[in-house]
C-alpha positions in Angstrom: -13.3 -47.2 1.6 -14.8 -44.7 4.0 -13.6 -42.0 1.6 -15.7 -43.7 -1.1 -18.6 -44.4 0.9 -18.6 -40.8 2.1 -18.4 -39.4 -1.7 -21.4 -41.8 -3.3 -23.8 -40.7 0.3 -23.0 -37.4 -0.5 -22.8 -36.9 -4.1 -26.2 -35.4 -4.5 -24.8 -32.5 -1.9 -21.6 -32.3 -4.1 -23.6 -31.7 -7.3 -25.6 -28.8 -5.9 -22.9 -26.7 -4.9 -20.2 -27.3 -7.4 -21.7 -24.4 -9.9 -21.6 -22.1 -6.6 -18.3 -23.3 -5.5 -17.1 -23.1 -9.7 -18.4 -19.5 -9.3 -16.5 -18.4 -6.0 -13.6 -20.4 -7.2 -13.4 -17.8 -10.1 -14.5 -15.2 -8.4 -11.4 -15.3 -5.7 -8.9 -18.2 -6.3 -8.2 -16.8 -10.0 -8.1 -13.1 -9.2 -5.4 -13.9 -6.3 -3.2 -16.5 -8.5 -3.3 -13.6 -11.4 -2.3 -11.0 -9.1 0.7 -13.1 -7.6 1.5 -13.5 -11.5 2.0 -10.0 -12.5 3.8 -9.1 -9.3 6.8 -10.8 -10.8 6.3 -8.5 -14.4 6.7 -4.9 -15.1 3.5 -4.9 -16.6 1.9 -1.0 -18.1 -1.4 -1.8 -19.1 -1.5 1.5 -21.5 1.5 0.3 -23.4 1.5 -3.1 -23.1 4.7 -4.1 -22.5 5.3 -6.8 -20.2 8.8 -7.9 -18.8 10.1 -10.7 -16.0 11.9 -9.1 -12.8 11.2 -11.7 -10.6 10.9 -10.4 -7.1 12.2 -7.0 -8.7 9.1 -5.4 -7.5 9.2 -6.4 -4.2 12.7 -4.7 -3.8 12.0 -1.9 -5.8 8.8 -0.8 -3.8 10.0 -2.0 -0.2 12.6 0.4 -1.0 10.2 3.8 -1.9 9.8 5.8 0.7 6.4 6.5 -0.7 5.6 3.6 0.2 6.7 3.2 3.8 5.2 6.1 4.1 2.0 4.8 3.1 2.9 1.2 5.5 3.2 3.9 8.1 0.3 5.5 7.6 -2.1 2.7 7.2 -0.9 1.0 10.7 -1.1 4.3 12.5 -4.8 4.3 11.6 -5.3 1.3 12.3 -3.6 1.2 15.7 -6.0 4.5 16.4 -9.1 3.6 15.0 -9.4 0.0 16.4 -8.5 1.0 19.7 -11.1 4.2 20.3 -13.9 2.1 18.4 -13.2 -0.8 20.4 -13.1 0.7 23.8 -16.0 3.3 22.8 -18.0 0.5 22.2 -17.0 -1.1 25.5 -17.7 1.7 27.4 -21.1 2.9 25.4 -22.1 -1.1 26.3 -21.6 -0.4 29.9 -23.2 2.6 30.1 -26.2 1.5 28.3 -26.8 -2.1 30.1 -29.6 -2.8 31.3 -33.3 -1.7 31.0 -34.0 1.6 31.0 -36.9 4.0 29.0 -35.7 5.2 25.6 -32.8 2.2 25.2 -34.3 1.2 21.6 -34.8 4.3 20.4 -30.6 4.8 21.2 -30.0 1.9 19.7 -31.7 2.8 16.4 -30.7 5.9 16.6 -26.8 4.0 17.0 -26.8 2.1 14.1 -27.6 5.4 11.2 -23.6 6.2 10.9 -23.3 2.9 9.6 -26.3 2.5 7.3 -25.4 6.0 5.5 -22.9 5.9 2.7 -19.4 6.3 3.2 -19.0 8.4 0.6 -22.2 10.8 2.2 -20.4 10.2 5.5 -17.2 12.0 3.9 -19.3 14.7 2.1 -20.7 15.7 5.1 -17.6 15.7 7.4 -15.5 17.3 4.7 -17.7 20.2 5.0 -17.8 20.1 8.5 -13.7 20.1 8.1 -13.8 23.5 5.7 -11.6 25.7 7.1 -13.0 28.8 6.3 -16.6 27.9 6.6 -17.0 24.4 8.7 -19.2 23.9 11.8 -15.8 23.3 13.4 -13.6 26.4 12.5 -16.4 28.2 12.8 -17.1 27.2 16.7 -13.3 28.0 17.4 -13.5 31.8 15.7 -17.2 32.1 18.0 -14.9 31.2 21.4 -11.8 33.8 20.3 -9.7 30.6 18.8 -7.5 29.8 15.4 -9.1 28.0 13.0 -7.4 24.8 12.4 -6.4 23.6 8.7 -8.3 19.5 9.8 -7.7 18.4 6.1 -4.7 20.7 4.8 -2.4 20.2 8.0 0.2 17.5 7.5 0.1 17.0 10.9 -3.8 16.6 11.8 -5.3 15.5 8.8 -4.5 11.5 9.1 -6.4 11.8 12.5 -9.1 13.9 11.3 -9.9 10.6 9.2 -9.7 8.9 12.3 -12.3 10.9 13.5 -14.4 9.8 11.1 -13.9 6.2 10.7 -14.6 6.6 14.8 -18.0 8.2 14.6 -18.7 5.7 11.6 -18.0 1.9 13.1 -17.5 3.0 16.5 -21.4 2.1 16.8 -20.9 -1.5 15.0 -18.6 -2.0 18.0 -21.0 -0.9 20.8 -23.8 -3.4 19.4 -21.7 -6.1 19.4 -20.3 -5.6 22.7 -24.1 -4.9 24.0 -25.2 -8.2 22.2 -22.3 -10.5 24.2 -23.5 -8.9 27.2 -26.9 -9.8 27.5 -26.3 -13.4 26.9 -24.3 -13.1 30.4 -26.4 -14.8 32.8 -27.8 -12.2 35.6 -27.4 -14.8 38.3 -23.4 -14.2 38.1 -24.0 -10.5 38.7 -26.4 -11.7 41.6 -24.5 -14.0 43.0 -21.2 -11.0 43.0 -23.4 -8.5 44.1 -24.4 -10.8 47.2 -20.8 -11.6 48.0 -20.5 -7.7 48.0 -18.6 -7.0 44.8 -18.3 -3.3 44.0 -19.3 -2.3 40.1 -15.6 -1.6 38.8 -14.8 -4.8 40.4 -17.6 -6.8 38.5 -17.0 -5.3 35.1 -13.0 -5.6 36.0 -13.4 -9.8 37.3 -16.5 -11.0 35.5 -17.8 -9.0 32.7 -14.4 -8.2 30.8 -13.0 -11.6 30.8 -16.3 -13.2 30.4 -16.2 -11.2 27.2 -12.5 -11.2 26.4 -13.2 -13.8 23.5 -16.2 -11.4 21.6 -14.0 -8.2 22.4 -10.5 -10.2 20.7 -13.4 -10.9 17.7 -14.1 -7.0 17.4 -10.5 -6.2 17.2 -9.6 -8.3 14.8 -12.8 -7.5 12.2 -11.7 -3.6 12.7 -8.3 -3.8 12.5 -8.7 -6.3 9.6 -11.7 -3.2 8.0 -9.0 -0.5 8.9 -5.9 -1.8 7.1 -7.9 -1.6 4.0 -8.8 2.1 4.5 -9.9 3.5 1.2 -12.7 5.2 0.8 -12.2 7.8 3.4 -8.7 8.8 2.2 -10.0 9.5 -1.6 -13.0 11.3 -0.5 -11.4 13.6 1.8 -7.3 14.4 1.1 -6.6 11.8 -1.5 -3.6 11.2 -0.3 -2.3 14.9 0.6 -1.6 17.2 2.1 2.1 15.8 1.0 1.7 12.4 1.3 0.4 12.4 5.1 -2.7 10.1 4.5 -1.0 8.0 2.2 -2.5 4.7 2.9 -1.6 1.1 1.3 -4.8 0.9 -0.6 -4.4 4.2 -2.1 -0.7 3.5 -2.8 -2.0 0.3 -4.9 -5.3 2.0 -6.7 -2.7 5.0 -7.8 -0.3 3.0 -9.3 -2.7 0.6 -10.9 -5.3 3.1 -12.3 -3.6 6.2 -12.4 -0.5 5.0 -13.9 -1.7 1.6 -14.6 1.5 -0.3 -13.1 -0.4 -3.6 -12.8 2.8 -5.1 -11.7 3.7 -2.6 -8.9 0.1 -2.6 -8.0 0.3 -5.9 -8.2 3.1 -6.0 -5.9 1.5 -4.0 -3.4 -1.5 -5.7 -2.9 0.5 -8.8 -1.9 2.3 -7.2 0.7 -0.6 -5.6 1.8 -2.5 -9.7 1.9 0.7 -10.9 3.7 0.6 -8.4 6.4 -3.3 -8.4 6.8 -3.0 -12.0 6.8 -0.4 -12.1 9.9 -2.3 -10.0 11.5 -5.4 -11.8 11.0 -3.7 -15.3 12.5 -2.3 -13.6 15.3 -5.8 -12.9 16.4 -7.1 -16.1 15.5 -4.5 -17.7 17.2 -5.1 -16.0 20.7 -9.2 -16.5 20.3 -8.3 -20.0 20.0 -6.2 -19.9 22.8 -8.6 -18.6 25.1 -11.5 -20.3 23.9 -9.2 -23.7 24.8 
């Protein structure tokens, strides 16, 4: 009965929002169940053959070393990337706090890495990165050093990327963090400051754990934005030099659009949900903990 009564009160509400609920249905539900049907197909979308393997796929590409690499590669970045955004933002929020002349102007001037392109961003780094005539290589010849190879070195060009992504979001991070903070009521910092509490010892026992639930929020949404890392990798290496920026979102667009392997691609972007979707719980998991 209350079932009933709670459908006829709220019918009207139901009517209005089934075309937009219809629409988002479509728009995600049906993309998700079609993808987790063709993982279980070799599927070549240029020839249009189509045959069962059941979880043939899943062995067959857990097996590559291609793609480990690209596992690897993805969770190495995102291990980095969350961390230095995360505690750069942190630590540009606690140098920042307060009142002081020029703080809007810094924070304007914060946000621009994130309002420009991503695509710009790369442009302009990549240039930056040239090794025979970027700002970088050129500054080490100036001071007597080698130039370094930042995109064509297997071994530093996964964390020049990083270098990016940090300039990009690391911003994103330190507004957030400097948001949280000023909700924080001054009369706690009073009231320490009175009992004779030392700086490190109020950011250490007051502002960090007041904050632990906002800062557990931030490193979820980047590490969650930096397991899907895209962009960066096809503007700048593309995957090279030899593999060594590899990521799990390049892995799946070259097999779906380069040689249109829907079911492998397939395949790999359900992996790629599962894990982002442990990872995701995890975090939500231990916000809800400590907001308990």
């Amino acid at each position: 009965m209350r079932t009933g009564n709670y459908i006829r009160k709220n019918l009207f509400f139901f009517v209005l929002i089934s075309p937009a609920a219809a629409i988002m249905a479509w728009l995600t539900i049906y993309p998700v169940i079609h993808v987790v049907d063709l993982s279980f197909f070799k599927y070549n979308y240029i020839t249009d053959i189509k045959t069962f393997v059941g979880l043939g796929n899943f062995k067959e590409i857990l097996g590559e070393q291609l793609f480990q690499q690209a596992f690897l590669n993805t969770l190495l970045f995102s291990l980095l990337a969350t961390a230095a955004e995360v505690a750069g933002g942190i630590i540009l929020a606690l140098i920042f706090d307060g009142r002081f002349a020029g703080k809007r102007v810094f924070m304007i001037i914060s946000i621009f890495p994130m309002m420009i392109s991503t695509m710009v961003i790369c442009a302009i780094w990549k240039t930056m990165y040239h090794y025979d005539i970027g700002l970088f290589n050129a500054t080490l010849r100036s001071i007597g050093a080698k130039p370094v190879g930042w995109l064509i070195d297997q071994g530093k060009a996964l964390f020049s990327i990083v270098i990016v992504d940090i300039w990009q979001w690391t911003p994103f991070t330190f507004i957030m963090t400097q948001a949280a903070m000023s909700s924080i009521p001054g009369e706690i910092y009073e009231a320490a400051q009175i009992d004779g509490a030392k700086y490190h010892q109020i950011v250490g026992r007051i502002t960090l754990p007041i904050l632990s639930s906002q800062i557990m929020l931030l490193i979820m949404l980047r590490t969650i934005d930096t397991f899907k890392l895209f962009g960066k990798v096809y503007a700048l290496t593309q995957g090279g030099p030899g593999n060594s920026t590899e990521t799990l979102s390049y892995f799946i667009y070259r097999e779906g659009f380069s040689y249109f392997n829907l079911g492998r691609a397939s395949t790999a972007s359900i992996i790629t949900l599962i894990v982002a979707a442990g990872i995701s719980l995890i975090y939500i998991r231990k916000i809800l903990q400590e907001d308990a």
